[in-house]
N, C-alpha and C positions, 0 to 999 in steps of 0.2 A: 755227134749229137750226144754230148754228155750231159744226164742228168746232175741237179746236188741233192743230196739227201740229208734233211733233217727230222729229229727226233721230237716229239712231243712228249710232255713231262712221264707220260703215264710208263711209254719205253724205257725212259732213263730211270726210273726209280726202276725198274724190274733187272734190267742193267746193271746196276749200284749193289741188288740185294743177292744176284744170284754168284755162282761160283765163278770166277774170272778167266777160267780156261774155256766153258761155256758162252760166256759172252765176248770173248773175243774172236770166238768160234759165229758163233751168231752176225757180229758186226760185221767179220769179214763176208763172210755170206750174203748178208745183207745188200753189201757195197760192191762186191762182184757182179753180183747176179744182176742188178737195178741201174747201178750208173749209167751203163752204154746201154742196153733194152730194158724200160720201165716195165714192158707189158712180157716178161717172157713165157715162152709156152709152157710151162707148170703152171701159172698164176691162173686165179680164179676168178670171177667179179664179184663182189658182194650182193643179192638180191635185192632191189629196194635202195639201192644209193650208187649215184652217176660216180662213176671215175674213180672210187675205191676198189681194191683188189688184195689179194690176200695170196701169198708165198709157201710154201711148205719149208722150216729148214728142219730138219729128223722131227722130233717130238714136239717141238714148238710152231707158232703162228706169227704170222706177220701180215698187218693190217696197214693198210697205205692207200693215198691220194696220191693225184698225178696233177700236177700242173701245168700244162702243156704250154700255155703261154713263157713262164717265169722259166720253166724246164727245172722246175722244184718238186720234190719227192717228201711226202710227209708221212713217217711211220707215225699211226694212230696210235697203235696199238699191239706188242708184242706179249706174249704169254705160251704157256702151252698152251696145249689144243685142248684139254678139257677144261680153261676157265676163260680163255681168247673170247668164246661168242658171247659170255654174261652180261 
């Protein structure tokens, strides 16, 4: 039961801007943890919104939808954790 995962622009420009060892550090993270278990036991729910959930990787955040019908994975929203919730 593999998930796919894509990105929403607001990821990829954070992506593009930060340092490349960092974001391929992220990506991979990202894509390990989520492909085969959307929901894994770190992840969070977000208060107030169905089916979004939130990851920890070190210092940053990671903000996501599950589609359980399509079995698509949407990062809303990655940042650190002190500007992720704004």
């Amino acid at each position: 039961m593999t998930f796919s995962i894509a990105y929403d622009t607001q990821p990829e420009r954070f992506l593009k801007k930060i340092d490349k060892h960092i974001a391929t550090r992220l990506i991979d993270k990202i894509e390990a943890t989520l492909a085969n278990n959307p929901v894994p036991h770190n992840a969070v729910t977000i208060v107030g919104e169905h089916g979004v959930f939130r990851i920890r990787i070190g210092d940053h955040r990671a903000i996501y939808r599950i589609n359980y019908q399509t079995r698509h994975i949407i990062i809303i929203k990655l940042d650190k954790r002190s500007q992720v919730y704004e």
